[in-house]
N, C-alpha and C positions, 0 to 999 in steps of 0.2 A: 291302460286307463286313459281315456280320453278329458282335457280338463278344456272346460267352454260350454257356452250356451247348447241349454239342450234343444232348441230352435233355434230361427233365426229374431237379432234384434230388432223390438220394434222401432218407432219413428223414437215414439218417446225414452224409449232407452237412450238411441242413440245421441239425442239433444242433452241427456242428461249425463251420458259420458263426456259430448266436447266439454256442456257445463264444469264437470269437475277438475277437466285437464284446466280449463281457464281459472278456475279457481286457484287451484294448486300454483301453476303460471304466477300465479297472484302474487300467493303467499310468498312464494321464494327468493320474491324480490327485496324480504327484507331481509336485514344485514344487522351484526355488529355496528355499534356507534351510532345510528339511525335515532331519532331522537320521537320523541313525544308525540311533536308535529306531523311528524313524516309517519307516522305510524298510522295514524288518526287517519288517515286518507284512504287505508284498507279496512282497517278496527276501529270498532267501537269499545269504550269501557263496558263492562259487563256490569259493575253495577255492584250493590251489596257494599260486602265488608273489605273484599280483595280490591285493591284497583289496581293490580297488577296482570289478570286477568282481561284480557278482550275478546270478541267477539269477532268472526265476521262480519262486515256490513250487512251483505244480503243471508248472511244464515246463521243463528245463531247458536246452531250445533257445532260451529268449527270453533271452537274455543283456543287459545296461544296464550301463554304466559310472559313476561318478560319482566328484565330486571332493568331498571335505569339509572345510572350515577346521575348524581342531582348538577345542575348547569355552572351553581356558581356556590357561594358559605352560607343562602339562607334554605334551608331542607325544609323550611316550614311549609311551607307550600309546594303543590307539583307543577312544573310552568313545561311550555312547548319545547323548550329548549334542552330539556333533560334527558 
């Protein structure tokens, strides 16, 4: 069994594979400890009830969750720092 394209890929395929290595590239970049701020530079909040949910910038089918310890003793609010 042969696994691969049953032709060859188009232009648009192929723009849309670097697209996804760079995406991914992207994503990978975030870390442990990484905070709020520095998130927000790849993600958007999604929105709704969850704000621990983000988004892709440019797509908002790549969904990522995260959990973040709050900055300093007031939890009431979520600050960049967190």
């Amino acid at each position: 069994m042969r696994v691969g394209y049953a032709q060859q890929p188009s232009a648009i395929d192929r723009e849309h594979t670097r697209w996804i290595l760079q995406v991914m590239r992207n994503i990978q970049t975030t870390k442990p400890g990484m905070t709020r701020g520095d998130l927000r530079k790849i993600f958007v909040e999604e929105g709704g009830l969850s704000t621990r949910t983000y988004v892709y910038k440019t797509c908002p089918y790549i969904k990522v969750d995260f959990e973040f310890s709050a900055s300093d003793k007031d939890q009431s609010a979520e600050k960049p720092e967190d």
